[in-house]
N, CA, C and O atoms as a Tinker XYZ file with bonds, in Angstrom:
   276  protein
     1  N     74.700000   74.217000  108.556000    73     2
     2  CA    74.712000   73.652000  109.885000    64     1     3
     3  C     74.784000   72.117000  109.852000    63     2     4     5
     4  O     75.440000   71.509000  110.698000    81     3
     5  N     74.161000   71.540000  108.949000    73     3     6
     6  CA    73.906000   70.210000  108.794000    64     5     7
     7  C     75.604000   69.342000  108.707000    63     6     8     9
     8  O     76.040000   68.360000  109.309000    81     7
     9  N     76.185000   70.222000  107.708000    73     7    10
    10  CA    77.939000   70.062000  107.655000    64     9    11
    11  C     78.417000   69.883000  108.685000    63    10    12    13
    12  O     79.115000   68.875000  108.794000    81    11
    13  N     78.251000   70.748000  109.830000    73    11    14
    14  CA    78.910000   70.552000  110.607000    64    13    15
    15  C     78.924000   69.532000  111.891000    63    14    16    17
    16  O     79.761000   69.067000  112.665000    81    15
    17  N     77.344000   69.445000  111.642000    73    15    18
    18  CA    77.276000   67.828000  112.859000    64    17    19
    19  C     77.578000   66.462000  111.934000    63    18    20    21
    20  O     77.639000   65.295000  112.322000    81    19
    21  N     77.758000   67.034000  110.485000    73    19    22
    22  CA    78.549000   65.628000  109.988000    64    21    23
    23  C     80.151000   65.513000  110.577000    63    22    24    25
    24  O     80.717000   64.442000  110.799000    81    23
    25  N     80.675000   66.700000  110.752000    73    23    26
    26  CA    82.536000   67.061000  110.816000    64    25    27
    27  C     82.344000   66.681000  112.206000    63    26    28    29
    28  O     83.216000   65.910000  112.607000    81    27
    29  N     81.462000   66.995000  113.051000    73    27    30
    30  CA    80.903000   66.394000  114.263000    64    29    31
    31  C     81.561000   65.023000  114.695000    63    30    32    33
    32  O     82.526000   64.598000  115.330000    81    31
    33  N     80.339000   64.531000  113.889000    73    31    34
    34  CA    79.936000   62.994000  114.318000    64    33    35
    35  C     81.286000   62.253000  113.969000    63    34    36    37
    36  O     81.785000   61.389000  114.691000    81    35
    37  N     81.997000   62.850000  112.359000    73    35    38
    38  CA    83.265000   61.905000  112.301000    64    37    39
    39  C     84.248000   62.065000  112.869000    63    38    40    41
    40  O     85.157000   61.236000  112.828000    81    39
    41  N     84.331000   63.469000  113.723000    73    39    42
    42  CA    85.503000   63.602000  114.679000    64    41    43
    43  C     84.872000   63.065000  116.102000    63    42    44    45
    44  O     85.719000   62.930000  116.984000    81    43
    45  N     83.762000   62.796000  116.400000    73    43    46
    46  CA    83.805000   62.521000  117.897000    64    45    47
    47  C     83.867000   63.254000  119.070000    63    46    48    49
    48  O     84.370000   63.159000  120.190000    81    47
    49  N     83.024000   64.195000  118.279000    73    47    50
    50  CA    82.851000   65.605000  118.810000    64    49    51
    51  C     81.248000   65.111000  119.764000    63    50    52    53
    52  O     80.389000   64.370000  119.287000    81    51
    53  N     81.180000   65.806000  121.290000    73    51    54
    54  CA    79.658000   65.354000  121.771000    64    53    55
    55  C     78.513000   66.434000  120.827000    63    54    56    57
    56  O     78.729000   67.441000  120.151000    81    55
    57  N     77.433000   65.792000  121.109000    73    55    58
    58  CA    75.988000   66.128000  120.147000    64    57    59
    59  C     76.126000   67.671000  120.798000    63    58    60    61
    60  O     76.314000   67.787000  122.009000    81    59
    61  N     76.022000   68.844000  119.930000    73    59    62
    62  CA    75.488000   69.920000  120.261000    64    61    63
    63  C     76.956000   70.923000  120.786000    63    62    64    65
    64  O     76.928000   71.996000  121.388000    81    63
    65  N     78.053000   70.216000  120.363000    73    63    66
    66  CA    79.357000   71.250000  120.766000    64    65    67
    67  C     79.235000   72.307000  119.938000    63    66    68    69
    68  O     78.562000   72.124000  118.924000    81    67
    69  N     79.721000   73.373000  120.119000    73    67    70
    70  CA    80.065000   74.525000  119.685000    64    69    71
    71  C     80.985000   74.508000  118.315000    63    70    72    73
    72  O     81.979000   73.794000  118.177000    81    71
    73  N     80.613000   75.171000  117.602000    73    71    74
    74  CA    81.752000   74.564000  115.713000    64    73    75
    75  C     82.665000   74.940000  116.404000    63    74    76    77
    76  O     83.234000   73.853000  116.303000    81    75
    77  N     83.564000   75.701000  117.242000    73    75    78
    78  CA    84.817000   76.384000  117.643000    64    77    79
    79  C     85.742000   75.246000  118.243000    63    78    80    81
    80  O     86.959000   75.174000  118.413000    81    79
    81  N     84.552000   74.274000  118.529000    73    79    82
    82  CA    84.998000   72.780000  119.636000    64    81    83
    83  C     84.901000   72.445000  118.159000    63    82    84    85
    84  O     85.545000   73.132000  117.366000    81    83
    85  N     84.298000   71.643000  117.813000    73    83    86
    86  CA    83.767000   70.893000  116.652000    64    85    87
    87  C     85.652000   71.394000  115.673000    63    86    88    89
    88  O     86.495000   70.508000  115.817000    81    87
    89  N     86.038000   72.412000  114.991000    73    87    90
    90  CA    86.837000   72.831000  114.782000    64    89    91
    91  C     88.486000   72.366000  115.337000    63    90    92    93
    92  O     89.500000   71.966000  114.766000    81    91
    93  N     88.185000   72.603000  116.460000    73    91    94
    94  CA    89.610000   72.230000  116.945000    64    93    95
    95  C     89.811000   70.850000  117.292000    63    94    96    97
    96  O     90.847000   70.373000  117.755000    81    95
    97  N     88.797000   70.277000  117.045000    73    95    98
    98  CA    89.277000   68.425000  117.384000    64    97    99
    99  C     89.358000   68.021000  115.165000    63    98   100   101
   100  O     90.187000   67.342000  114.559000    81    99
   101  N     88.657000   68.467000  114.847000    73    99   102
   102  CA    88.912000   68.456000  113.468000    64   101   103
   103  C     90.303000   68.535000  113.189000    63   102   104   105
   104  O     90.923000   67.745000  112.477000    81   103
   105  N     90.899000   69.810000  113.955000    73   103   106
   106  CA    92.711000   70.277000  113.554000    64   105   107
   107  C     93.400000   68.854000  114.304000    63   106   108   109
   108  O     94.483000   68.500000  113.836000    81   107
   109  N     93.093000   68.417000  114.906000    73   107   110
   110  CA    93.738000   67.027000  116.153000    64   109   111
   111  C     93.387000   65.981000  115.012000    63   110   112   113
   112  O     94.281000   65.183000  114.732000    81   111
   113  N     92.430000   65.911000  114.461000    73   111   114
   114  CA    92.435000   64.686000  113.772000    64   113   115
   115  C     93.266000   64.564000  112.551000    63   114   116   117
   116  O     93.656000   65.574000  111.965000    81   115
   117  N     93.637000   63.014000  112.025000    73   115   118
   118  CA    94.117000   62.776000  110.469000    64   117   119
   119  C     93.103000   62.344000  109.986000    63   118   120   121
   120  O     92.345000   61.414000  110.263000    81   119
   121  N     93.147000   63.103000  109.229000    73   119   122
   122  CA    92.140000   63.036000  107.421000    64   121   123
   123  C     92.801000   62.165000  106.553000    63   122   124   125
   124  O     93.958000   62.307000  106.157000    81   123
   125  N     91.893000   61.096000  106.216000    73   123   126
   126  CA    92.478000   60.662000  104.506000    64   125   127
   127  C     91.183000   60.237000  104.049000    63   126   128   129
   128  O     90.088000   59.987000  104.553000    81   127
   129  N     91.704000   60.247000  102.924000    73   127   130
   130  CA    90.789000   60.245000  101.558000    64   129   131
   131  C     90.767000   58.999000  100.707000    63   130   132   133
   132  O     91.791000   59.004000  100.024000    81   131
   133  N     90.064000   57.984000  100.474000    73   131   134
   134  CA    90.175000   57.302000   99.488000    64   133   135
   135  C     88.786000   56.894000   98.380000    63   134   136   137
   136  O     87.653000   57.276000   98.674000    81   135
   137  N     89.044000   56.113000   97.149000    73   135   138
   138  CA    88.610000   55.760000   96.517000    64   137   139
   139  C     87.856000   54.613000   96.844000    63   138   140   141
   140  O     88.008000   54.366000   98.040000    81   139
   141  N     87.262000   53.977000   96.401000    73   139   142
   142  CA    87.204000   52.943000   96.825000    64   141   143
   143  C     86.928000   51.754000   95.138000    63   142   144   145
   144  O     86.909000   52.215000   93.997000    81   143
   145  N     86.817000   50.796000   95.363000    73   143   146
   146  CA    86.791000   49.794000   94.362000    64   145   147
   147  C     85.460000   48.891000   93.987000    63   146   148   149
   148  O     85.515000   47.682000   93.764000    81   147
   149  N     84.324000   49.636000   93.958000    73   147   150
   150  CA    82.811000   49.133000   93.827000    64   149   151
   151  C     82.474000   49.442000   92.050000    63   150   152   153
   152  O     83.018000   49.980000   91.086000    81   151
   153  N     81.348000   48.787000   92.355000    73   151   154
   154  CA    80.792000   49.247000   90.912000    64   153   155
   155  C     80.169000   50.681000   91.342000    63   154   156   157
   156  O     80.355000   51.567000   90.508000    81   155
   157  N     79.479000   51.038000   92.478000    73   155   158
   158  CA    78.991000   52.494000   92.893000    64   157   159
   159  C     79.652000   53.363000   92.990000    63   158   160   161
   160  O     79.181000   54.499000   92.924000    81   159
   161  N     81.269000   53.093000   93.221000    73   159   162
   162  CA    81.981000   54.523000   93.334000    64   161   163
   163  C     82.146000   54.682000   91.783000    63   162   164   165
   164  O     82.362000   53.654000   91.141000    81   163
   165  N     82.101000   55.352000   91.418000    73   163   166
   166  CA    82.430000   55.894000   90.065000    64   165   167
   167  C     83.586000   57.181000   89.733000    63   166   168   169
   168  O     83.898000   57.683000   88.653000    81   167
   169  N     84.041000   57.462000   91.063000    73   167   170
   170  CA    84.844000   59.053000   90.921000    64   169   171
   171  C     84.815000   59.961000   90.693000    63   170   172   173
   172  O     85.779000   60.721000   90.600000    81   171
   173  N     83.643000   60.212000   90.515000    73   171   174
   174  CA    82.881000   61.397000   89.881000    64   173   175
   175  C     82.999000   62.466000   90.547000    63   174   176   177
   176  O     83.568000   62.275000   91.622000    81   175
   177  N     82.600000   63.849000   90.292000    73   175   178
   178  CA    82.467000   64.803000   91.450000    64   177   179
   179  C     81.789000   64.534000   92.863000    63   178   180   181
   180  O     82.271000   65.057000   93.868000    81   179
   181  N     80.690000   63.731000   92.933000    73   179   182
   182  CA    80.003000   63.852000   93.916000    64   181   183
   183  C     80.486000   62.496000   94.854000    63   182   184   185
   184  O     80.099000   62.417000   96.020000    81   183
   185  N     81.157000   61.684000   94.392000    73   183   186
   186  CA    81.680000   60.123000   95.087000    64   185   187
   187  C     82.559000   61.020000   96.387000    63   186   188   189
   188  O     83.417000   61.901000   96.335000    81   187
   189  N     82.053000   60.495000   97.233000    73   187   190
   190  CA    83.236000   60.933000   98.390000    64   189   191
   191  C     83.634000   59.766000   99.651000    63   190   192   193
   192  O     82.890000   59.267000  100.495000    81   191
   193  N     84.794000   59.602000   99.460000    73   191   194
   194  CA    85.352000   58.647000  100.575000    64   193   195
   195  C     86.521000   59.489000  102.103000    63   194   196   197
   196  O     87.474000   60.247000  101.918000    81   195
   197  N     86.203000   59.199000  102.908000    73   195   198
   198  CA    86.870000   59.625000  103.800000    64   197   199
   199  C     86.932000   59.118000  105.063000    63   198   200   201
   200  O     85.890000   58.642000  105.512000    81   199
   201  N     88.142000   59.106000  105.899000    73   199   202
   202  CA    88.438000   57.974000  106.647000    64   201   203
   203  C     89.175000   58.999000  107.795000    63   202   204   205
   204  O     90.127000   59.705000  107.464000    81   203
   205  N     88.572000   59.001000  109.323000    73   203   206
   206  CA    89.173000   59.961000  110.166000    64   205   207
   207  C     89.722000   59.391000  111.190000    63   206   208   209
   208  O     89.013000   58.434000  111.503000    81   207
   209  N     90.554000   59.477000  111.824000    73   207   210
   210  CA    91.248000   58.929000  112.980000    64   209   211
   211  C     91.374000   59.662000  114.157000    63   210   212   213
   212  O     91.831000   60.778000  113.907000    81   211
   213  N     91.147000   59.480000  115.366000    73   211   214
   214  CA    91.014000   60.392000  116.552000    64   213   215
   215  C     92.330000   60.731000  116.844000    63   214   216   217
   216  O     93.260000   60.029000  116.446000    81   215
   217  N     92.557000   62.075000  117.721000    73   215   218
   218  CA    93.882000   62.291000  117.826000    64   217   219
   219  C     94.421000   61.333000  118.929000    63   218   220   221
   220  O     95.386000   61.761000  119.561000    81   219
   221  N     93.957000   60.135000  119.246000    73   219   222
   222  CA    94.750000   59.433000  120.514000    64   221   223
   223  C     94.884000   58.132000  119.418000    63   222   224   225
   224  O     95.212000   57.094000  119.992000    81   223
   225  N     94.698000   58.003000  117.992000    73   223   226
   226  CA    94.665000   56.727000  117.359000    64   225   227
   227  C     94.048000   55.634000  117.398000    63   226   228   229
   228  O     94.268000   54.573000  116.814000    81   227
   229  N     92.993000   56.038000  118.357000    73   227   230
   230  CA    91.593000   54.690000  118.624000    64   229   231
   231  C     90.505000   54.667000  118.547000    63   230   232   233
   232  O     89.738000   53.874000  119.094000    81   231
   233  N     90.131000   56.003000  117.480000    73   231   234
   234  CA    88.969000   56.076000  116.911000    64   233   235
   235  C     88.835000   56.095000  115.437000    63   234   236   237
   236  O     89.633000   56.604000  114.651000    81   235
   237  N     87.982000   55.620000  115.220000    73   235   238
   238  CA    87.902000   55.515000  113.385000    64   237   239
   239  C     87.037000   55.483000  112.773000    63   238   240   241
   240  O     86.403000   54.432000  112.672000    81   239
   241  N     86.531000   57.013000  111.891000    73   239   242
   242  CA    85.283000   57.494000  111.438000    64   241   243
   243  C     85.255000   57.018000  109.672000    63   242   244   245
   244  O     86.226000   57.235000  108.947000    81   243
   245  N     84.131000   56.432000  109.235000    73   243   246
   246  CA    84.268000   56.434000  107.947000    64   245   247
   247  C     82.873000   56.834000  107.348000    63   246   248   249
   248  O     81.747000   56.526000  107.738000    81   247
   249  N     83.350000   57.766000  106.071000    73   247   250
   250  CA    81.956000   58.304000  105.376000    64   249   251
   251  C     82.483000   57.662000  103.893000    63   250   252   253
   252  O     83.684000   57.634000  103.623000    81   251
   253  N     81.558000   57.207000  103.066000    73   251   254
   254  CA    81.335000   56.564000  101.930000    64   253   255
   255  C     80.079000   57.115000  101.080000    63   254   256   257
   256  O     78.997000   56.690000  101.484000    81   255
   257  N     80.045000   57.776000  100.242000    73   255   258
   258  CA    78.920000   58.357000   99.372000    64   257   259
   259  C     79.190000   58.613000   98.047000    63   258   260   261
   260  O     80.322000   58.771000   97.589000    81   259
   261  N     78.108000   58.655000   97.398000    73   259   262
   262  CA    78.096000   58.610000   96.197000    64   261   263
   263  C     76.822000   58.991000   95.282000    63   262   264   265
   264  O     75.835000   58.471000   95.803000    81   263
   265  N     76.453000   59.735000   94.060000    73   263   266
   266  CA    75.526000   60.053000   93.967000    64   265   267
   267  C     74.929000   59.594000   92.563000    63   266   268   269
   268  O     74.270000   60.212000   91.727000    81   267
   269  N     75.490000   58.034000   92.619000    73   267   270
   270  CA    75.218000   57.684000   91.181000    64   269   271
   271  C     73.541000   56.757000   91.528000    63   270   272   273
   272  O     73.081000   56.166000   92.505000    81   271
   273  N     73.105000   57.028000   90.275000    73   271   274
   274  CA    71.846000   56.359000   90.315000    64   273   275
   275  C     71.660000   54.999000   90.355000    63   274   276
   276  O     70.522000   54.532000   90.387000    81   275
């Protein structure tokens, strides 16, 4: 459940929508993926970069994580 008010929050989905809502603004959005260039990203399995764009092009979600010590 927790997943999904993250897919939530970076699509711009309101607090407490339904995953079926949550879901179909996900399919409306562009996904990309990047790396990034820190000493913390390392690329590892658990490094995750991702960058979402609303389907009208004027929103812009970014998640950055990483699970190095």
């Amino acid at each position: 459940m927790l997943a999904w008010r993250s897919v939530a929050a970076l699509v711009g989905a309101p607090h407490g929508a339904p995953v079926g809502d949550v879901e179909a603004l996900a399919h409306r959005c562009s996904w990309y993926s990047f790396a990034g260039s820190t000493a913390w990203f390392d690329r590892i399995a658990w490094d995750i970069g991702l960058a979402v764009v609303s389907p009208d092009w004027r929103g812009l979600a970014v998640l950055a994580a990483s699970d190095t010590d």
